[in-house]
Each structure stands twice: as C-alpha cells, then as structure tokens.
N, C-alpha and C positions, 0 to 999 in steps of 0.2 A: 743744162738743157737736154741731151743725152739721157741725164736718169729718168727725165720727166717721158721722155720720147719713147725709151721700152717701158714706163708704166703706163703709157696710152695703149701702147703696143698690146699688152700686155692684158688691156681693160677691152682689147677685143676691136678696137681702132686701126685705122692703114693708117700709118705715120710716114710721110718722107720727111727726111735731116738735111737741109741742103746747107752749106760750109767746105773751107778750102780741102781738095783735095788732099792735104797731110795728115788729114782726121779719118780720112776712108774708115780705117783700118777698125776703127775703133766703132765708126758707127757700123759697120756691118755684124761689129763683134757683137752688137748690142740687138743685133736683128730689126732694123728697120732699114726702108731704101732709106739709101743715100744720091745726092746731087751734090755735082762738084758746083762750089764757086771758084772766083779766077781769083790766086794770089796767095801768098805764104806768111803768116802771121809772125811765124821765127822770125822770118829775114825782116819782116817790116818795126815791129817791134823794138829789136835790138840794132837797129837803124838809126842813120839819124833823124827820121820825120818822127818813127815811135819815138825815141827821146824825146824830140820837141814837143811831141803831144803831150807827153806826161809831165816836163818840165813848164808850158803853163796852164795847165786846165785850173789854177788858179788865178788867172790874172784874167783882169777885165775884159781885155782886148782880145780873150780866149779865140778862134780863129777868124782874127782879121785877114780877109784876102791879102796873103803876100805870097813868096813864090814859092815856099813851101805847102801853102794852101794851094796851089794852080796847078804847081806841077810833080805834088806827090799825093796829095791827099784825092783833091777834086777829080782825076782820071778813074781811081777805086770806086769813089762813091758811084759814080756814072754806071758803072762796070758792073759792080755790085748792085745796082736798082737794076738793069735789065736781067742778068743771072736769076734773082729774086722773082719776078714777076713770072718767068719761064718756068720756074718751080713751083710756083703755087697757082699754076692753070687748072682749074676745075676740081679745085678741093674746099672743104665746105669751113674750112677756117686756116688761121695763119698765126701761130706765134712769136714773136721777133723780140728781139734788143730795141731800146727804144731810141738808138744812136740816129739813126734814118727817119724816125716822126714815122715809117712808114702803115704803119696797123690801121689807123682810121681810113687811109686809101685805101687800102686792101679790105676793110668793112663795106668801105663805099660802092667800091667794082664789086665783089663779089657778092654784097646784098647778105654778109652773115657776118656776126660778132668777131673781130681780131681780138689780139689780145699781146700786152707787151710781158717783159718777162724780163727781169733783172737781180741781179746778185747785193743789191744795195735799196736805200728809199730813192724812188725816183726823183731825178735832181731838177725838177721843173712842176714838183706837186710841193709846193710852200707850207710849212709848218711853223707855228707859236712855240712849238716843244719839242723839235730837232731842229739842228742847225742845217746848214748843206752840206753835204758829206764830203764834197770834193774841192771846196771855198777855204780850208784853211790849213795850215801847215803849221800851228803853233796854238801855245796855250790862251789865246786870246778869244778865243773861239765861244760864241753868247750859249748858256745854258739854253733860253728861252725866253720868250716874250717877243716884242718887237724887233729887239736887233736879232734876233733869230732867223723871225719870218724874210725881214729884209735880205738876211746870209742867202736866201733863195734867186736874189737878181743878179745875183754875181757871174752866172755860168748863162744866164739869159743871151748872150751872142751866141753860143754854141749851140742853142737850139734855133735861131734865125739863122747860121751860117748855110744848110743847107737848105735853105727855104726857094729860092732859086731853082738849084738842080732837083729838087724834090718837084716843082710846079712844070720843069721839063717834064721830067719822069714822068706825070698823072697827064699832062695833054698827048705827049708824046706816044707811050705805051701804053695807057691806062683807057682814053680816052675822055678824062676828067676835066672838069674847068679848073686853072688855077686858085691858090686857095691865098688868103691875106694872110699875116702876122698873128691878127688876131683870132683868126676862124682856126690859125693850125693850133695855137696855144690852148683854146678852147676843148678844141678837139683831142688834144694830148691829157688835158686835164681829165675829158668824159669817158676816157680809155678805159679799157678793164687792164688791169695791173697784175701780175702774179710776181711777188717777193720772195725769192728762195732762201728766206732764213729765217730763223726760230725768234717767234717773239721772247723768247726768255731770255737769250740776248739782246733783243733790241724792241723794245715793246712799240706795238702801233699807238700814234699821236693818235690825241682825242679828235682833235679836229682834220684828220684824216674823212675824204668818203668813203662812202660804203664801196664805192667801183676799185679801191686799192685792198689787195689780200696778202696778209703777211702769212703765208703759207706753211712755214718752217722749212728745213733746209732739205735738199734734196740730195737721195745719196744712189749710187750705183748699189745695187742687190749683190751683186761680184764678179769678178775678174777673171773670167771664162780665159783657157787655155794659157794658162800662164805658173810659170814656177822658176824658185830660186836658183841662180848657178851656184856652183859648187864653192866658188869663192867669197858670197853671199852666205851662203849655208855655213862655211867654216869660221868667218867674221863673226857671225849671231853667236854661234858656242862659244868664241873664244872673249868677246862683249859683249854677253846679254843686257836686255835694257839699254841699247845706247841713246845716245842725244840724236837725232834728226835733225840737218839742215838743210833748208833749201829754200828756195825763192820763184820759181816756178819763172816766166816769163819777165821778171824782173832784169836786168843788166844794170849795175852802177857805170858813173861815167866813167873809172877806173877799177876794173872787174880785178884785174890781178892787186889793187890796193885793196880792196877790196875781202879779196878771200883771204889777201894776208893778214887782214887786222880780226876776222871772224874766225878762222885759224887758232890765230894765237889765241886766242879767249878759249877757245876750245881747251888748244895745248893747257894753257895756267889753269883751266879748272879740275882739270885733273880726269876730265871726261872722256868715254868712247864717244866714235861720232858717226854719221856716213851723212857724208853732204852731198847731195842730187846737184847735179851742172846744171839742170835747165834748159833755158835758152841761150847759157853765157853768162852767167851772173856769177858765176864760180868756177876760176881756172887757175889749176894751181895740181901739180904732180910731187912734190917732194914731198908727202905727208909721212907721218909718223903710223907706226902700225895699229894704232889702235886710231886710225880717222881710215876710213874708206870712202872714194872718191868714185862715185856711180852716174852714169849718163841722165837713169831714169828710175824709178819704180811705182808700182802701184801704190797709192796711199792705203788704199782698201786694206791692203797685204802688209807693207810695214808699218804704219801708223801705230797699229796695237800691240807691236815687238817692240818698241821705244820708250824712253821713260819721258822725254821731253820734248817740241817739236818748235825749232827755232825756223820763222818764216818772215815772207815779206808782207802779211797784211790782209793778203786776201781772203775771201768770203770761204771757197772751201776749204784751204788749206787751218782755216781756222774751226770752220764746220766739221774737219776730220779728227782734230783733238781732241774739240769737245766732245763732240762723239764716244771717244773710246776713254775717256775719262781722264786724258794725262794734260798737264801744264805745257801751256804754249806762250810764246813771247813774237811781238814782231816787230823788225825793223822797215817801216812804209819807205816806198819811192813817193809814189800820188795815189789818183785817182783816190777811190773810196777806200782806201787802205789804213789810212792815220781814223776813219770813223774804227774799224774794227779794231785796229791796234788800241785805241784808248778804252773799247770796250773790255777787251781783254784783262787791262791794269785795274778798273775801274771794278769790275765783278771777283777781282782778286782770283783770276784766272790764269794770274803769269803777271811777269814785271812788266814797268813801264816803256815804252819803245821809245825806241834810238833814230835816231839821222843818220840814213844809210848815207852820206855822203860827211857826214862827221862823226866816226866810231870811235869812240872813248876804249881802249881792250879792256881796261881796268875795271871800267865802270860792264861793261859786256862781261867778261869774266865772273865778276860779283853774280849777274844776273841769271849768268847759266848755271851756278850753284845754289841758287836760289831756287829759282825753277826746279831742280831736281832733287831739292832737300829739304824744302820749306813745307814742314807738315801741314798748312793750313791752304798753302794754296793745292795740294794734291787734295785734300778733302773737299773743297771747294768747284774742283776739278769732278770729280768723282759725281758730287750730288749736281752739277748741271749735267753730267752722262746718263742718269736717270731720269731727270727731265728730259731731254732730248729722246730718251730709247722709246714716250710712253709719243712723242710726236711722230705723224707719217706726211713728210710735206708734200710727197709726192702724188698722195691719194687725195691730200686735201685740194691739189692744184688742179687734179681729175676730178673734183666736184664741182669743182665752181667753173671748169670751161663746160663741163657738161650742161650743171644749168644755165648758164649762160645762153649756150646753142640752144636749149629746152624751150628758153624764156621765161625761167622760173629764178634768177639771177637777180636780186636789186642792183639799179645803176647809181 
C-alpha cells in the first residue's frame, strides 16, 4: 500500500497514509502525510487474539461472537471505523483493505468511487477456477468447478461478523441508513478491487468481473537513508550469497521450537544464513558463525545479496524473490499464505512448503539444498524475474483509479 501511495504521490496526487503509529517512520520516508491510527500490530498479532485469528480463519464458525470477539477484537474495529472516517474528511477517494467492507460507505458519503486493495483474490468474490485462499490447510483443496466455487462460503461469517458495528459506524458517523446482509454482499461484490500481484503467478479467473484488477505486484522504488552496519558488511564478505530467513509477522505457538528446528536444517545443510527476528517468530542467540541473527532489514537491500529466501508465505516476501530472480520456499501459518506457498512448488519456483508447527529438519534440510543447487529451479526463478521486470503494478493500479475517478473505468 505504501508503494502504491508514493506512486500517486509521485503521479502528481496529495496522498495521506493513515495506519498505526509504528509505520510513521516509514510512511514519511516515503513522502506522503501520514495519520496515526490507534493500536500496535506487533503486540496484537503475536498475541493471543492475533493467534486466534490466524488459527481459525478456516473454520466455519470463523468469528463467532465470543469473548475473544467482544473484548479484543470488537473495541479495535470501533476504534479503527472512527480514526478512518476522520482521515478521509474531504478527499475525493479512499483505498482500504477489504477486512472492514468499509469502501462502498465511504463511495456512498462521499459521492466518489472507493476502492479495495489486497495482497491476495478477494475472499468474498467466488470463482469456478480458484479455490478460497484462506479455506484450506491441506491437500484436499478443489482445483475447480463447483466444489471450488462453494470453498468461497466458507469464510462468509467473517464478512457478516462486522455487519453490526459496520451499520453503527454509517448511522453513527456517516449519517447513512443501515445496510442488510444482502445489499453489503452486493456491494462488496460491485467494488473496484486492486490485486497487488502479478498475474504470472496467479492468473485472473475467467469468470472474474471486469470491476476486479490483478494489477501485478507492487514494489517500493528504494530505501532512502539507509545502509549496512559494519557487522552486516563483514558477514556479506565472509558469506556471500547466503540463505535468507524470515517470516515477517509470523510467530509459531512455540517460537524457540521453532527456530530450533529451522536452525538446524540450516546448520545440516551446510548453508550461510542471516535470519530476520520479525515480530518474534525467531529467537534463539547461540548461532554458529556463519548464521546471523538480525532484528530487521530492508528486503529491497538484501533480497538480491542472497541466494535463497526461506519465508512464511506471504505476498511480498514472495513478490521480493521473484523479483530478483532467486528461489524461494515457504513454510505458511494461515491466512492467504498456503495459496502462495503452493504457488511457489507448483511453478517450480522452490520446494513444496512445510507445517510450521510440524518441521520435519530432514525433510527441511533436503529442501534448503535444493532450493540453492537445483539448476532448474534457479532457471525457473530467473525467467519469472524477467517477466515480472517487463510488469509495473503500481502504474497499472494508478490507471485504473485514475479512470475510475475519470468515469472512463468499466464496472
């Protein structure tokens, strides 16, 4: 969202960023206002309500009011709809995550085109020829047809869960009527969509509408004011090309079992390494000298000093490899994670992914010399980095809001 934000910026637009307070840093670095919202994504995440979240957003009952729903989730949302509403006072559009349904309200009140924006296929636009991205955790999962289409009613609570606080929200603040079951589903459906990744990994369904854009992936231009420490710098010379690990906001329910068992696959394969902590998904001091154990870094910056880039799933951390043309693997927790990870095995873009809560080392072992000596997946690698270098998702995602706003946009 950020890349997307200084290419508006950038195409001659006022952008504000509004997001929690621990991002400040980053969206001013990027030159847009920024607005704080209220609340820490670290601390909630690697929590226990962000466990919970992540632990069922496959299961039916996905957020049934209970007290984890009342009194850690439901306070945010609330919290988060007024912050929201106060940021987008008298700006001539809005683009959001579609977690809040909130874009057709914000269409409504301000009389001009919203627009949602997500890192996956939206999980409430049904397809014959994708499954749901966030419906299954195992090989069972329908290529296509009917049981496909139906993998789309699975996550259907989770888009009624805030239907409630969402009809506060529009009478409350908005001055809107509340809205039914059916009129918000509709409306979610009639939304303009910007998809931040490359149909070459994951092609648009035929029976997709035209109001969904798979845009290709969005990447930051670069990493203003930033450079290596001397201990960084002396690692690189002493292991060029190493392995990358990390997992970005991921945390296992056992982090220290965890880095033990990704560790040692490390150690038996014979590899350099430098694994990024995250948010806590990696903790562990007594490494070998040829693993380095770093808080942070740019991906822009190390991605393309690595020979391999072992992750948890996500969109750009996969976006970043392919990018720069080296083999990637990932071990998912949830969410849209296990879509990407199977994409990855499936394009012969890196091995098949693991249960990060059941790590075979052996079998992880195998795969981290695989990934960094398997001639066909590094060629494989290489020619999606050529595809990818000739896309610009970000100028594509600046055309279609443009026309949009223009009225020259089919819906």
């Amino acid at each position: 969202m950020l890349a997307l934000a200084a290419g508006l910026r950038e195409a001659g637009h006022f952008v504000r960023f509004a997001t929690p307070k621990v991002f400040e840093a980053n969206v001013q670095a990027a030159g847009v206002d920024f607005y704080p919202l209220a609340g820490d994504p670290s601390r909630f995440l690697s929590g226990p309500a962000g466990a919970w979240i992540r632990d069922v957003t496959r299961r039916p009952d996905f957020f049934e009011k209970n007290k984890i729903w009342t009194f850690c989730i439901a306070p945010g949302v609330r919290s988060d709809l007024r912050n929201i509403w106060d940021a987008c006072r008298g700006f001539d559009s809005v683009i959001c995550s579609p977690w809040y349904h909130i874009a057709p309200s914000l269409s409504e009140k301000l009389d001009r085109p919203c627009f949602f924006s997500t890192i996956m296929p939206g999980i409430w636009i049904p397809s014959a020829e994708l499954p749901n991205p966030v419906a299954f955790s195992n090989e069972d999962t329908p290529a296509r047809g009917s049981a496909c289409r139906r993998s789309w009613r699975i996550n259907m609570r989770a888009l009624l869960a805030h239907l409630e606080i969402l009809n506060e929200w529009r009478t409350n603040m908005l001055g809107l009527r509340p809205v039914s079951t059916l009129e918000l589903l509709r409306s979610y459906r009639k939304s303009q969509f910007l998809l931040s990744y490359s149909a070459s990994v994951l092609p648009k369904p035929g029976d997709w509408p035209a109001n969904i854009h798979v845009t290709g992936f969005w990447f930051m231009n670069s990493t203003p004011n930033w450079g290596a420490s001397a201990e960084l710098t002396r690692f690189l010379e002493e292991h060029p090309n190493p392995l990358l690990v990390g997992f970005s906001s991921q945390v296992a329910r056992d982090p220290e079992a965890f880095t033990r068992s990704v560790t040692a696959a490390v150690e038996r394969s014979g590899k350099s390494a430098i694994l990024l902590k995250g948010w806590g998904g990696l903790r562990q001091t007594d490494l070998p000298s040829r693993i380095l154990l770093l808080d942070w870094l740019p991906y822009e910056w190390i991605v393309p000093r690595c020979s391999a880039f072992l992750h948890h799933g996500g969109c750009g951390s996969m976006a970043m490899a392919l990018r720069h043309g080296i083999p990637n693997m990932a071990i998912p927790f949830a969410f849209d994670q296990m879509l990407w990870a199977r994409r990855i095995a499936q394009l012969g873009l890196g091995p098949a992914p693991m249960n990060a809560e059941a790590i075979d080392v052996d079998h992880l072992t195998e795969s981290l010399i695989a990934m960094t000596e398997d001639p066909g997946i590094k060629q494989r690698a290489a020619v999606m980095a050529k595809r990818i270098s000739i896309e610009d998702g970000v100028r594509s995602a600046i055309q279609v809001i443009e026309e949009t706003l223009n009225g020259k946009c089919r819906n």
